[in-house]
Backbone of each chain as ProteinMPNN parsed JSONL, in Angstrom:
{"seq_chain_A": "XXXXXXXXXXXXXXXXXXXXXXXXXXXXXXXXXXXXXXXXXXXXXXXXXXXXXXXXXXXXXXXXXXXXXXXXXXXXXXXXXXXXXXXXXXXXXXXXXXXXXXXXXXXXX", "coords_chain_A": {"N_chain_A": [[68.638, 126.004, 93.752], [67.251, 127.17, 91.105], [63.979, 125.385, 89.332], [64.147, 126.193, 86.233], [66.179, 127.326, 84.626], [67.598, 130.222, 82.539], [70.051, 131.123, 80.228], [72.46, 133.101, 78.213], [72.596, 135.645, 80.802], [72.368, 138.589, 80.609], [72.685, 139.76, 77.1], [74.78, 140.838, 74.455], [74.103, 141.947, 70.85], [74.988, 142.273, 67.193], [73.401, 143.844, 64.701], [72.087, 140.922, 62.68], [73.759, 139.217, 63.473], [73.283, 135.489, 64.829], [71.353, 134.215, 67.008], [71.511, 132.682, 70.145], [69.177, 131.589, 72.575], [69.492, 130.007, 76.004], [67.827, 127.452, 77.927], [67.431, 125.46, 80.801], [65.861, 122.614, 82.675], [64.874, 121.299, 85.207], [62.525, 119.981, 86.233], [59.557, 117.494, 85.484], [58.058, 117.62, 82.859], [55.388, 119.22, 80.765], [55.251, 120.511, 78.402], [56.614, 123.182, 77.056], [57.679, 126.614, 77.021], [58.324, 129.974, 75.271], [58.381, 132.916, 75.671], [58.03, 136.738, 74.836], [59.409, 139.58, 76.058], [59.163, 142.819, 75.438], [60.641, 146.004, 76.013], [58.872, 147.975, 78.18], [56.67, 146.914, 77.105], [53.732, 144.457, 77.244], [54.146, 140.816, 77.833], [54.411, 138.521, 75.77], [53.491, 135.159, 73.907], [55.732, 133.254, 72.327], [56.31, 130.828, 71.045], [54.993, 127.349, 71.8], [56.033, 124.631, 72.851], [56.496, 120.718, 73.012], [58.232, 118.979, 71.569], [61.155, 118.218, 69.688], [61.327, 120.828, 67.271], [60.21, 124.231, 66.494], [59.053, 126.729, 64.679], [59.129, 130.151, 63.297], [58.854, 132.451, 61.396], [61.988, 134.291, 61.565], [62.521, 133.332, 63.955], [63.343, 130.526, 65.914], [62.689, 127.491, 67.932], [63.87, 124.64, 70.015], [63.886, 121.718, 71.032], [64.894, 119.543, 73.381], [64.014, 117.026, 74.955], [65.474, 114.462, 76.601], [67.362, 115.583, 77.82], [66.583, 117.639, 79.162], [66.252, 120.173, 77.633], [66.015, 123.414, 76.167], [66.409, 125.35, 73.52], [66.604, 128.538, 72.131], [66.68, 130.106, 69.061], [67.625, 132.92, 67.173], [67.577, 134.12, 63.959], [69.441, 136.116, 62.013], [69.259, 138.416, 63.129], [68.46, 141.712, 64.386], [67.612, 144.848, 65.11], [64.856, 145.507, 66.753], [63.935, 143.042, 67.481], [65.405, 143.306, 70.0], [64.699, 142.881, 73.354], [63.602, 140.995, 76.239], [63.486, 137.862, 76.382], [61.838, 134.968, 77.567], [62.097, 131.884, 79.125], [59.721, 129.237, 80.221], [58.372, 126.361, 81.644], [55.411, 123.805, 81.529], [54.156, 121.926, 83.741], [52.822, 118.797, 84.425], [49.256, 118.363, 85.31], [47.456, 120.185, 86.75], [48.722, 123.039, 87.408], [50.655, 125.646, 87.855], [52.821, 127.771, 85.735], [56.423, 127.669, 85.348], [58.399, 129.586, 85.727], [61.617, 131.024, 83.843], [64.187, 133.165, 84.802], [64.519, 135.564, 82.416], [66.202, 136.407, 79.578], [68.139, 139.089, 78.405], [68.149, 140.457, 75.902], [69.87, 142.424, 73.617], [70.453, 144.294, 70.489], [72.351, 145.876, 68.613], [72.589, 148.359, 66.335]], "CA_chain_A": [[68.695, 126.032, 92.287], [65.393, 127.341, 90.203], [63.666, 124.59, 88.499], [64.037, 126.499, 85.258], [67.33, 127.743, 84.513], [67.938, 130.334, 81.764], [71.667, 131.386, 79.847], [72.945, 134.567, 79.401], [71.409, 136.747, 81.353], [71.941, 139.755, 78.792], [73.428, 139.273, 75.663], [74.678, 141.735, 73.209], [74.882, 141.387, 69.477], [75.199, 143.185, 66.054], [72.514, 143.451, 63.744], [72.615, 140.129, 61.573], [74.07, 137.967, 64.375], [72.731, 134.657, 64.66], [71.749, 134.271, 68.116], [71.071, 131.262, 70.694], [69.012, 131.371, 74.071], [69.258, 128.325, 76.325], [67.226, 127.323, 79.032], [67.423, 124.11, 80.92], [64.744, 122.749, 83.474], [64.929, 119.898, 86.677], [60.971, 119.238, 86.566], [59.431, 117.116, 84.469], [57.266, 118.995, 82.269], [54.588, 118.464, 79.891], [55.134, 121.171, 77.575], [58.126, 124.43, 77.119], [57.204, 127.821, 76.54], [59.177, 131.155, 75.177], [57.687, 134.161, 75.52], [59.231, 138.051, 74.74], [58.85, 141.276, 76.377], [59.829, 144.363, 74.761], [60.752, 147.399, 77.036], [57.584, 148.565, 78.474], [55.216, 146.422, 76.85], [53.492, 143.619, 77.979], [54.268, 139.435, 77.474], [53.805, 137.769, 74.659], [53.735, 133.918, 73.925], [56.405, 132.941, 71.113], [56.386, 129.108, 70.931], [54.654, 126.665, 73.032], [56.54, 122.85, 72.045], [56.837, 119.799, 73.509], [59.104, 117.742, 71.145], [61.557, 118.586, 68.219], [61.38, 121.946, 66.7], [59.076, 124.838, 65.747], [60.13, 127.932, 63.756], [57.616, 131.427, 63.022], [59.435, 133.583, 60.687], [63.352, 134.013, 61.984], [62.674, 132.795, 65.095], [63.226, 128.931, 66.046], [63.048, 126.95, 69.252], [64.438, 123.407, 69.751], [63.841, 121.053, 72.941], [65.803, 117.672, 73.459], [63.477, 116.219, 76.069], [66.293, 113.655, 77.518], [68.726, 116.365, 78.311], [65.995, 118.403, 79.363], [66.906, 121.331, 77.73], [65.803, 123.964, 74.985], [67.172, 127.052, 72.921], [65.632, 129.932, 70.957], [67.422, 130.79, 68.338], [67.024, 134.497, 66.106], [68.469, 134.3, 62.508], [69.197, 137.636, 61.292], [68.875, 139.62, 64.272], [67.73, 142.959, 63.984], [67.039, 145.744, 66.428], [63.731, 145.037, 66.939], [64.459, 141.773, 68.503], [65.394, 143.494, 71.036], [63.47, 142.114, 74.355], [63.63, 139.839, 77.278], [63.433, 136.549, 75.997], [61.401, 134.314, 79.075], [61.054, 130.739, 79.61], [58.424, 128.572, 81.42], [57.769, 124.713, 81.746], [54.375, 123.617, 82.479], [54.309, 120.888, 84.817], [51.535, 117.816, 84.339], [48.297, 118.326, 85.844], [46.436, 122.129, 86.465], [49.659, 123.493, 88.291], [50.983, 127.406, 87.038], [54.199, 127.542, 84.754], [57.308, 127.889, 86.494], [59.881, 130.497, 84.832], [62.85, 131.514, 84.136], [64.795, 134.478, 84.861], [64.801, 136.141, 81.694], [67.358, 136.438, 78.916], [67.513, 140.592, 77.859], [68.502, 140.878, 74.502], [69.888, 143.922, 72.89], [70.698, 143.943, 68.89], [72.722, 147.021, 67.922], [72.254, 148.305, 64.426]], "C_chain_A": [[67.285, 126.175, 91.742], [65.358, 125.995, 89.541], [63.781, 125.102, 86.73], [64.999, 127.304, 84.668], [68.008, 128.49, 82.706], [69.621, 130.903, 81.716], [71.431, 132.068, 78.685], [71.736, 134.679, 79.85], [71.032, 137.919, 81.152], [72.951, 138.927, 78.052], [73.181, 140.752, 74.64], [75.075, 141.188, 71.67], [74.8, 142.187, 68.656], [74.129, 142.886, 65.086], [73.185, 142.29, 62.851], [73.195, 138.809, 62.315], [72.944, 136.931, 64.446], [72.826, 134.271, 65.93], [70.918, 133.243, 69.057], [70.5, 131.927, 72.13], [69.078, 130.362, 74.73], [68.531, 128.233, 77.431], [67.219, 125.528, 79.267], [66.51, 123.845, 82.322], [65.347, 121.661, 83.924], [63.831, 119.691, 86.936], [60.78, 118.918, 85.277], [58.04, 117.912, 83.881], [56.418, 118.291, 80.825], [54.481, 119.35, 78.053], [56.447, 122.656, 78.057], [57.628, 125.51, 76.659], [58.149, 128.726, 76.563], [58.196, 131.876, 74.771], [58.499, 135.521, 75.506], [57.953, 139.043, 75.249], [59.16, 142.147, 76.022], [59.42, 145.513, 76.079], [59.469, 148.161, 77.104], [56.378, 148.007, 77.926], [55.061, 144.769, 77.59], [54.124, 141.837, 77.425], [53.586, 139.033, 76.512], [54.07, 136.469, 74.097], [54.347, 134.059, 71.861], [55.793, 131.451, 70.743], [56.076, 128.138, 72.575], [55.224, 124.88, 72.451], [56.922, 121.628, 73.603], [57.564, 118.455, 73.216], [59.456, 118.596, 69.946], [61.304, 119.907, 68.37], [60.154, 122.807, 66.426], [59.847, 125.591, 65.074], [58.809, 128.624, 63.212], [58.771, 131.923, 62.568], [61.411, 133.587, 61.009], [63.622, 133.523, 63.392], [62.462, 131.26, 65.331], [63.369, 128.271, 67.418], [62.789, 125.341, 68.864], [63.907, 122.718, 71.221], [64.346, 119.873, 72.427], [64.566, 117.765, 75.164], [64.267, 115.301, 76.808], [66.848, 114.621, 77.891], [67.979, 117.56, 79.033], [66.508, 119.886, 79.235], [66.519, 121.72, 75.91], [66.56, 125.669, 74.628], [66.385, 127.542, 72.275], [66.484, 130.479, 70.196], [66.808, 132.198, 67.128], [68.346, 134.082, 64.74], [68.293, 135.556, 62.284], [68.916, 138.903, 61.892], [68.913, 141.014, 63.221], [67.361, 143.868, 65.4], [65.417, 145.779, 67.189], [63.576, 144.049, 67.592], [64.522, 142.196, 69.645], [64.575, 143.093, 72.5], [64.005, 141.489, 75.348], [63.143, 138.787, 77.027], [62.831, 135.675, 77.257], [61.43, 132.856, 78.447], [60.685, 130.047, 80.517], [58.386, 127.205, 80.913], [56.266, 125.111, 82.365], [54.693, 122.234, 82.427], [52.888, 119.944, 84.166], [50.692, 118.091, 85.371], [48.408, 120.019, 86.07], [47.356, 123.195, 87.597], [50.087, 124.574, 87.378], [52.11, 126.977, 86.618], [55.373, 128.268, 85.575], [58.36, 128.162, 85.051], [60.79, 130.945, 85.135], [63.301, 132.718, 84.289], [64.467, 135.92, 84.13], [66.217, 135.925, 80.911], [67.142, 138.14, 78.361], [68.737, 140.587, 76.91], [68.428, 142.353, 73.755], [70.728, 143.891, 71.735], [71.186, 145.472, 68.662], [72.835, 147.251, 66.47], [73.951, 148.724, 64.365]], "O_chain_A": [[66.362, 125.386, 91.941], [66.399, 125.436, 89.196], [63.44, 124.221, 85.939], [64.463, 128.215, 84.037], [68.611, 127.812, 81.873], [70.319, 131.089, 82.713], [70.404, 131.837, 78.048], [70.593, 134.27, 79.649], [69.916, 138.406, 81.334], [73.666, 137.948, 78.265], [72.202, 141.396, 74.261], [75.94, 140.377, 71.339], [74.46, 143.256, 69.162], [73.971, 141.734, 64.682], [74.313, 142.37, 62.364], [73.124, 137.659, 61.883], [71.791, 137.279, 64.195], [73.934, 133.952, 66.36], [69.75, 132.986, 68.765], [71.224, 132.688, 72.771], [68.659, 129.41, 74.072], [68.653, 129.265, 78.091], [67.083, 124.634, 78.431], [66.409, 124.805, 83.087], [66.209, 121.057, 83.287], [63.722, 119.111, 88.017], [61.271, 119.422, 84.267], [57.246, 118.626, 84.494], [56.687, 117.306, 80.137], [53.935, 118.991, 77.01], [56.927, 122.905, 79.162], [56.972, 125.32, 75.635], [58.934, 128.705, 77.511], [57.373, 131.686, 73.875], [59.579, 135.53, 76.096], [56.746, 139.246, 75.119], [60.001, 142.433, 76.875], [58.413, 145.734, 76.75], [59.069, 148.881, 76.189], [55.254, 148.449, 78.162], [55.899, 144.12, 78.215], [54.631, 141.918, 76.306], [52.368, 139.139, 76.365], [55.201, 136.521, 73.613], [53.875, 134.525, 70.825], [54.744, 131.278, 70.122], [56.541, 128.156, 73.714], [54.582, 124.192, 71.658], [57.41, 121.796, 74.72], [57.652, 117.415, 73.868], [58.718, 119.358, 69.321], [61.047, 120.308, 69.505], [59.101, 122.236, 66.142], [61.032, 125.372, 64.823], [57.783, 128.067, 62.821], [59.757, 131.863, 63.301], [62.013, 132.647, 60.489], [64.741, 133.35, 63.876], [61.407, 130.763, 64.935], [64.361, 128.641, 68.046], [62.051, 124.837, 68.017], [63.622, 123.315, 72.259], [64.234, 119.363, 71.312], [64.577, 118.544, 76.117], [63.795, 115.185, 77.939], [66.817, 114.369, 79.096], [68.683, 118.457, 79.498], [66.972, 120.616, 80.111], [66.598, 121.019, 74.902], [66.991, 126.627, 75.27], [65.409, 126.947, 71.818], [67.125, 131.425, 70.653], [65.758, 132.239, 66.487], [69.557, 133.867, 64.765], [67.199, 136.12, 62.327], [68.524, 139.985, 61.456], [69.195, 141.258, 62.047], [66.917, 143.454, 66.471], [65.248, 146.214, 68.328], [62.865, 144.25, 68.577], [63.816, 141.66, 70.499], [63.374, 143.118, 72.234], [65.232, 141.454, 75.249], [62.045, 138.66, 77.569], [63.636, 135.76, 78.185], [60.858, 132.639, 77.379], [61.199, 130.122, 81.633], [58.37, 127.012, 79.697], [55.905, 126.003, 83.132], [55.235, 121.552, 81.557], [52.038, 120.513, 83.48], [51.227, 118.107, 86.479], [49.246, 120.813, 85.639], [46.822, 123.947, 88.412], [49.894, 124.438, 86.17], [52.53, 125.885, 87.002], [55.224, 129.252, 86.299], [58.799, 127.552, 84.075], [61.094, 131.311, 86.27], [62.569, 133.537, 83.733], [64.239, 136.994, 84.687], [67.188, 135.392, 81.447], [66.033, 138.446, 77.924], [69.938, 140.688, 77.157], [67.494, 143.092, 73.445], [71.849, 143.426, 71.941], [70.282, 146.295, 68.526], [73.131, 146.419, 65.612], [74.511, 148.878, 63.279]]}, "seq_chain_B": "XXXXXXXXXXXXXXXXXXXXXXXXXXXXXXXXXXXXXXXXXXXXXXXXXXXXXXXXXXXXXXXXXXXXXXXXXXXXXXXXXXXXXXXXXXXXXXXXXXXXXXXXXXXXX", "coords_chain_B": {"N_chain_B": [[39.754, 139.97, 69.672], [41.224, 138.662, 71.875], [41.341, 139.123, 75.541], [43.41, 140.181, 78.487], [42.765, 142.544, 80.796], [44.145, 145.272, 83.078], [43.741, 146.914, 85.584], [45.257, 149.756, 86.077], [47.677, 151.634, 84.475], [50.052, 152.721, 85.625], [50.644, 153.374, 88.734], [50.89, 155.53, 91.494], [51.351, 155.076, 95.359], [51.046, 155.402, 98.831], [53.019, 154.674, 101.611], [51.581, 152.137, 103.472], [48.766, 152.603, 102.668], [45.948, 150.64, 101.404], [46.004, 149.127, 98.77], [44.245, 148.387, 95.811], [44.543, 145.912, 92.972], [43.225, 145.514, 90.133], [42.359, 142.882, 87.749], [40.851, 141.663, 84.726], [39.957, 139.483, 82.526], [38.586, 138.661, 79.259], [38.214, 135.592, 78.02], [37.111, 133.665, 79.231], [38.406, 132.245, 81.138], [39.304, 129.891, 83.337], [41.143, 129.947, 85.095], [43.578, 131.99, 86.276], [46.113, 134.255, 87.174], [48.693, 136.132, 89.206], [51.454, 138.054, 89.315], [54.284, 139.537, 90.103], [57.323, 141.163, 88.58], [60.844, 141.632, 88.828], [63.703, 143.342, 88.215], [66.108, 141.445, 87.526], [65.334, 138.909, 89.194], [63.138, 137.672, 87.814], [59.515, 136.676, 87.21], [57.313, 136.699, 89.578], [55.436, 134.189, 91.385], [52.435, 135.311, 92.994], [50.149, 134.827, 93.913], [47.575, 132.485, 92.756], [44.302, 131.216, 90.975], [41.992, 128.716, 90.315], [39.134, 128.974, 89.938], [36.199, 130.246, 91.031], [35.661, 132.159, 93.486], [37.317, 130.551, 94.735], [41.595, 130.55, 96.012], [44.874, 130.154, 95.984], [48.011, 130.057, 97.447], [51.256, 131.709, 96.01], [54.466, 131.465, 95.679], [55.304, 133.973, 96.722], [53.254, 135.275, 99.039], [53.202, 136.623, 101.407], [51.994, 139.461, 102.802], [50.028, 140.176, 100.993], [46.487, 140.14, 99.665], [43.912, 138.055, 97.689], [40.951, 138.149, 95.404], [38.474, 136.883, 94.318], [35.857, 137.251, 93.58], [34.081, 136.909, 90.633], [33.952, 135.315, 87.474], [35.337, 136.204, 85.626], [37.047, 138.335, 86.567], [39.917, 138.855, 88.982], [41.41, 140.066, 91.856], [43.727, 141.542, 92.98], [45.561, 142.59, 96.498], [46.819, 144.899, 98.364], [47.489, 145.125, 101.488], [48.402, 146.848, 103.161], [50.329, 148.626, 101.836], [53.863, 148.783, 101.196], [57.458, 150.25, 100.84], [58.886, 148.462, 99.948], [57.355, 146.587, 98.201], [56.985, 148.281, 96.039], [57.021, 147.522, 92.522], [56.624, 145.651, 89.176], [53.596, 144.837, 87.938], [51.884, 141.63, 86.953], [49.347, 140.553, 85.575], [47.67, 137.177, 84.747], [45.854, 134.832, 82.426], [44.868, 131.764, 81.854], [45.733, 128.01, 80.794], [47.572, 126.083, 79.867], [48.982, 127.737, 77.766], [49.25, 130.99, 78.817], [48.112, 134.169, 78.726], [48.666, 137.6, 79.125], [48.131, 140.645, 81.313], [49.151, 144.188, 80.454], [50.428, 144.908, 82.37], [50.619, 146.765, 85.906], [52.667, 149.08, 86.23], [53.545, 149.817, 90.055], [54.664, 152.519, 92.394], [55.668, 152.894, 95.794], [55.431, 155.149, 97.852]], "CA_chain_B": [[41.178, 139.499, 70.094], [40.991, 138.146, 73.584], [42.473, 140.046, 76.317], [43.274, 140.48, 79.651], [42.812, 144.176, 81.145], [45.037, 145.572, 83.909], [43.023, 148.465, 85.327], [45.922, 150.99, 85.711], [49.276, 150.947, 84.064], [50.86, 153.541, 86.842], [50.644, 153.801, 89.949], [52.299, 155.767, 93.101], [50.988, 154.927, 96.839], [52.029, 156.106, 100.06], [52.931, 153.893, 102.6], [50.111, 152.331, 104.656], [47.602, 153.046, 101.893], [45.437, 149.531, 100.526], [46.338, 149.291, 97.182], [43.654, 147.026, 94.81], [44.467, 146.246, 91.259], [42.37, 144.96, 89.708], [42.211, 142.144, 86.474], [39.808, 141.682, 84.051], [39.966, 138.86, 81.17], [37.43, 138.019, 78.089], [38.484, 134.59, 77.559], [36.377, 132.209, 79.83], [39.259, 130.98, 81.536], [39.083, 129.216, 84.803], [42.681, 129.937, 85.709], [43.648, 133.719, 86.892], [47.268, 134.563, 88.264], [49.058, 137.367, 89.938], [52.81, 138.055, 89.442], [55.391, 140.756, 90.219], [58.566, 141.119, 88.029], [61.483, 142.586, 89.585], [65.205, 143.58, 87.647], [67.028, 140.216, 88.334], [64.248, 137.987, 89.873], [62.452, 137.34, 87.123], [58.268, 136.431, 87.378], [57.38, 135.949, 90.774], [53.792, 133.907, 91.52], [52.263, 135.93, 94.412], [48.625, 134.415, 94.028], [46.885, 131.856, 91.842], [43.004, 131.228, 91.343], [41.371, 127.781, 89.621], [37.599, 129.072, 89.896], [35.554, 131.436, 91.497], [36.246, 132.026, 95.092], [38.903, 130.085, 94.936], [43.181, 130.944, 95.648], [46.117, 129.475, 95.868], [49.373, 130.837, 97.624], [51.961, 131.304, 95.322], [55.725, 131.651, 96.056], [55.564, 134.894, 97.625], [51.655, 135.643, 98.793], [52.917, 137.434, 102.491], [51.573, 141.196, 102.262], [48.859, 140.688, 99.95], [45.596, 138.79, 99.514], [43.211, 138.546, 96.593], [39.565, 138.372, 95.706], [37.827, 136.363, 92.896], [34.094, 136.901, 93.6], [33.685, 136.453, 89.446], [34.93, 134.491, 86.759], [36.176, 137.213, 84.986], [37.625, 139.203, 87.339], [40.58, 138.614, 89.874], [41.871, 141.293, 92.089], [45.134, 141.93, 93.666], [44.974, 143.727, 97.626], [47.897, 144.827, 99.376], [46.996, 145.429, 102.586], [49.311, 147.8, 104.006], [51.445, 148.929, 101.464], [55.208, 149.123, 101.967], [58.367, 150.043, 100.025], [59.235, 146.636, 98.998], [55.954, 146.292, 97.356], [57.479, 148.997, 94.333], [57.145, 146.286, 91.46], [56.241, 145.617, 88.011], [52.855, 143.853, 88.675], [51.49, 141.226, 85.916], [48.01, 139.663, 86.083], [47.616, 136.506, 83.239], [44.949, 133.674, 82.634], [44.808, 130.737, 80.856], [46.06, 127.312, 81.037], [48.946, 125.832, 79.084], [49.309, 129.048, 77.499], [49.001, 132.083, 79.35], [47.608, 135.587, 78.524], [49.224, 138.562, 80.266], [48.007, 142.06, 81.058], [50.167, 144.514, 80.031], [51.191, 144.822, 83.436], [50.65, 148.042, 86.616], [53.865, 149.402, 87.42], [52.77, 150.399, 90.764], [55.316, 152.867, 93.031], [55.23, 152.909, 96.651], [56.048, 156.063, 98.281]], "C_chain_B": [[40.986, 139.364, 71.663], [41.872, 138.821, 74.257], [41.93, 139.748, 77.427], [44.332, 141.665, 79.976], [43.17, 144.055, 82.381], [44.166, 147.213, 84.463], [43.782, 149.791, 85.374], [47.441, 150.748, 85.395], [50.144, 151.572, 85.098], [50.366, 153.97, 87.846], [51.392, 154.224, 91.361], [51.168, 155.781, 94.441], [51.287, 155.565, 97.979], [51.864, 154.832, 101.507], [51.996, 153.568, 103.68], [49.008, 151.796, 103.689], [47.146, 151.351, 101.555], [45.437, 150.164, 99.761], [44.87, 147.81, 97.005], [43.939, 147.53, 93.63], [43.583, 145.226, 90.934], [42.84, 144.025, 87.87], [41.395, 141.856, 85.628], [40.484, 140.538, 82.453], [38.134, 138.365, 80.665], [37.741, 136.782, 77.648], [37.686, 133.268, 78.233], [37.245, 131.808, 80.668], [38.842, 130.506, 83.337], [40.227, 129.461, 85.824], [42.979, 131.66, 85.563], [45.419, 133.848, 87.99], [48.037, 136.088, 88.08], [50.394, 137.099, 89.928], [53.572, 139.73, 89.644], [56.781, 140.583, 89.442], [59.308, 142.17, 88.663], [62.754, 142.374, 88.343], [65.756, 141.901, 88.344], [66.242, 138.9, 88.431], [63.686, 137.697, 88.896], [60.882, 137.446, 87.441], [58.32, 135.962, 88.649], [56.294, 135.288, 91.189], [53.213, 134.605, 93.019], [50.882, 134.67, 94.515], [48.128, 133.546, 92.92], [44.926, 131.512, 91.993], [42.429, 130.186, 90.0], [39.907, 127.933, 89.054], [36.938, 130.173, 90.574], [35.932, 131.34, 93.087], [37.118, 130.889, 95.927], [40.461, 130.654, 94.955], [43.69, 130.159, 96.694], [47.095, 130.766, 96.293], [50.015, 130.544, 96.467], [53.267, 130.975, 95.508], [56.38, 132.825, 96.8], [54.197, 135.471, 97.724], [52.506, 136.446, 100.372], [52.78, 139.242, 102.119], [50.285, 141.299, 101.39], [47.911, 139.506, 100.057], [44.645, 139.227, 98.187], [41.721, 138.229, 96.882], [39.074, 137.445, 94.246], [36.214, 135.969, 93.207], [33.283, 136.467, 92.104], [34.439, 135.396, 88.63], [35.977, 135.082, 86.321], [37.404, 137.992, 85.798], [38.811, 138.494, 88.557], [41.6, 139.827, 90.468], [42.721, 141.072, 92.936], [44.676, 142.671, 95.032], [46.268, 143.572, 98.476], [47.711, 145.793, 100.455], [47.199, 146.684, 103.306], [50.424, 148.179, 103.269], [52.999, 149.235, 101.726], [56.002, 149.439, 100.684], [58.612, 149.153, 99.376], [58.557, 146.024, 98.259], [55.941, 147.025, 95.752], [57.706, 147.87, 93.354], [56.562, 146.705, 90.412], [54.638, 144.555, 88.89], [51.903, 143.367, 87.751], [50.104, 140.353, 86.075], [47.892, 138.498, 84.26], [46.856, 135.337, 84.056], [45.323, 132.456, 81.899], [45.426, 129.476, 81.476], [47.653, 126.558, 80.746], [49.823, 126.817, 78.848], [48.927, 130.431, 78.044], [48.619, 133.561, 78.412], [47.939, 136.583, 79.227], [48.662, 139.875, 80.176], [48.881, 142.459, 80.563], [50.966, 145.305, 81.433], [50.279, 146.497, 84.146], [52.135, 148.005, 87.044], [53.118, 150.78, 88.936], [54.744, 150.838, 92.18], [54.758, 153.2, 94.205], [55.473, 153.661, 97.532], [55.939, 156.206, 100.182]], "O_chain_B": [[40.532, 140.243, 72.396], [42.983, 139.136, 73.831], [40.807, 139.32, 77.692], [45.528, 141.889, 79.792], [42.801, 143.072, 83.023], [44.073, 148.271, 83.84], [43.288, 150.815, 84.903], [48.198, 149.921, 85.904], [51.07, 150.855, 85.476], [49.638, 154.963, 87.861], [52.158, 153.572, 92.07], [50.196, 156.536, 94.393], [52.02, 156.539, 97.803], [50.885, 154.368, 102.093], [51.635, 154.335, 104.574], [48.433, 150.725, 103.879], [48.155, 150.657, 101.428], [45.101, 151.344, 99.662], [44.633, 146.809, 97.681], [43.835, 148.663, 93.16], [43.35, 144.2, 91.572], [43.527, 144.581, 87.014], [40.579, 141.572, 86.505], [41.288, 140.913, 81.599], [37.113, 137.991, 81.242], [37.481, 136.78, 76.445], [37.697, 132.122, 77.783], [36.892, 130.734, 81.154], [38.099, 131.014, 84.177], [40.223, 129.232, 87.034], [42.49, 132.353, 84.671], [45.632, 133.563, 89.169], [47.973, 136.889, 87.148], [50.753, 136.037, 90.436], [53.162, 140.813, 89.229], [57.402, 139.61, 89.868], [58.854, 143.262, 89.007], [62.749, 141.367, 87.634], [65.687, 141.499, 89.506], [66.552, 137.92, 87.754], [63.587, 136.531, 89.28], [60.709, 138.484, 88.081], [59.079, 135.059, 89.001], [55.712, 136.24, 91.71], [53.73, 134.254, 94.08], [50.932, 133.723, 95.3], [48.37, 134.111, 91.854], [44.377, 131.602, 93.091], [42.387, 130.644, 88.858], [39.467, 127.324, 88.079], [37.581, 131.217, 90.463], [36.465, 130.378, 93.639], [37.403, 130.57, 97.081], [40.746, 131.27, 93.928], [43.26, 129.697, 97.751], [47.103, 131.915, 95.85], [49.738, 129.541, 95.809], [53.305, 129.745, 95.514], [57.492, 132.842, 97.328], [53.784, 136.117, 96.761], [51.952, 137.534, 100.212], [53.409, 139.947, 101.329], [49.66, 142.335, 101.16], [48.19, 138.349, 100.371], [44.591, 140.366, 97.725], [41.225, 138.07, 97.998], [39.636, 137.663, 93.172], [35.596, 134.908, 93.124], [32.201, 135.879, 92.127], [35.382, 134.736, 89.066], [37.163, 134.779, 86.456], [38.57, 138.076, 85.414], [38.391, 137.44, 89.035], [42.41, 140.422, 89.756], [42.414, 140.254, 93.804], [43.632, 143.322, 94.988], [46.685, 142.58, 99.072], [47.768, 147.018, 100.345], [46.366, 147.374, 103.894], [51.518, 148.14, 103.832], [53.229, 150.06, 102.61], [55.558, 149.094, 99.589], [58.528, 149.119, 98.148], [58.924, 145.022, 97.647], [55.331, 146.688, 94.737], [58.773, 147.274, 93.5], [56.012, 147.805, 90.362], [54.624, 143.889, 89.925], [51.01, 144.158, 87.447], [50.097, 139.422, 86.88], [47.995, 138.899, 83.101], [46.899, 134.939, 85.221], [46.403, 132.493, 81.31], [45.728, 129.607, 82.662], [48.634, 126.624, 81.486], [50.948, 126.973, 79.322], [48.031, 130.945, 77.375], [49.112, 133.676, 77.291], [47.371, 136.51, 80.317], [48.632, 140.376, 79.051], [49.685, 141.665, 80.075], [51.898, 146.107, 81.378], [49.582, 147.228, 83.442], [52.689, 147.261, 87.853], [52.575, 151.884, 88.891], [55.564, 150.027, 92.609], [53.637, 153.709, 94.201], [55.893, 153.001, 98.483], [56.533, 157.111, 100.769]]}, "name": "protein", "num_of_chains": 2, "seq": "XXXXXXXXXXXXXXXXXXXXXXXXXXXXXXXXXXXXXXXXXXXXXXXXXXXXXXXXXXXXXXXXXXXXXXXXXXXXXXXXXXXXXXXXXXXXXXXXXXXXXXXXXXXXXXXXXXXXXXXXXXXXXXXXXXXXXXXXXXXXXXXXXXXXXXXXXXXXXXXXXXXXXXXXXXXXXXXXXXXXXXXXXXXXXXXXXXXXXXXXXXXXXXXXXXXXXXXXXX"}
């Protein structure tokens, strides 16, 4: 079993859908990271949290720390969205971030 | 804007051949890693590097070794190229938060 376990593994939706990623982890972790890739370009860090909520524009990510487990949610999808949704735990002390799968997101207009 | 440079975005090989890619970040960092993304598999850690002539195996280091004679710099070397070596191939620094090239897709003929 990966230590870092994301859900789906694609996902389709309709422009406007309101749409959830989940990822759930088995190490304890000092911090949660979502990052997106868009088709052919490179990684890019969304939200780095380690308690409660953030939120940048229509994008929001959540973590419950007991249940060890966070989502990314998109309000208002849009084709553009489009991407591979990633996440990563980092671990305590100067150890590399251990990720997930991917989630590949595709938003039809 | 801080970056870390990937020295070629495409590359095709021929079996046999040493491959080096090479990395390049402007950020100071102390931390330097080496990944391959595959369809499915997600991020894979081949190589990690804390300091200067320092590395770290990662989760899949057989076939390749690296080089970090600078700070800046950390270079990828696959020895003996093979088929199975056809990957996406991501070089990123930093600590908490990572920094990613924008990747070599490197083909291995």
């Amino acid at each position: 079993k990966n230590e870092v376990e994301q859900s789906p593994q694609n996902l389709t939706a309709q422009e406007g859908e309101f749409i959830t990623i989940n990822c759930s982890y088995s190490v304890g972790i000092s911090a949660l990271h979502w990052l997106q890739q868009h088709p052919g370009g490179g990684i890019v860090s969304l939200f780095m949290l380690s308690s409660g909520k953030k939120k940048h524009g229509r994008l929001i990510a959540t973590i419950n720390i007991q249940e060890k487990h966070s989502s990314l949610h998109i309000t208002a999808s849009h084709p553009r969205d489009s991407a591979v949704y990633i996440c990563a735990a980092s671990r305590s002390g100067n150890t590399p971030l251990v990720f997930g799968k991917g989630t590949r997101l595709s938003v039809i207009a | 804007d801080v970056k870390v440079t990937q020295s070629s975005r495409y590359l095709v090989k021929r079996t046999g051949e040493k491959v080096f890619l090479e990395c390049v970040q402007d950020m100071d960092h102390e931390n330097m890693f080496w990944y391959r993304q595959d369809p499915g598999l997600g991020l894979r850690l081949i190589y990690f590097s804390y300091d200067v002539k320092m590395k770290e195996k990662g989760d899949i280091p057989e076939g390749y070794s690296v080089s970090r004679e600078k700070k800046e710099r950390f270079s990828l070397i696959l020895e003996s190229a093979s088929t199975n070596q056809t990957s996406m191939y991501l070089c990123a620094s930093g600590i908490d938060g990572y920094t990613f090239g924008s990747g070599t897709r490197l083909t291995v003929v």
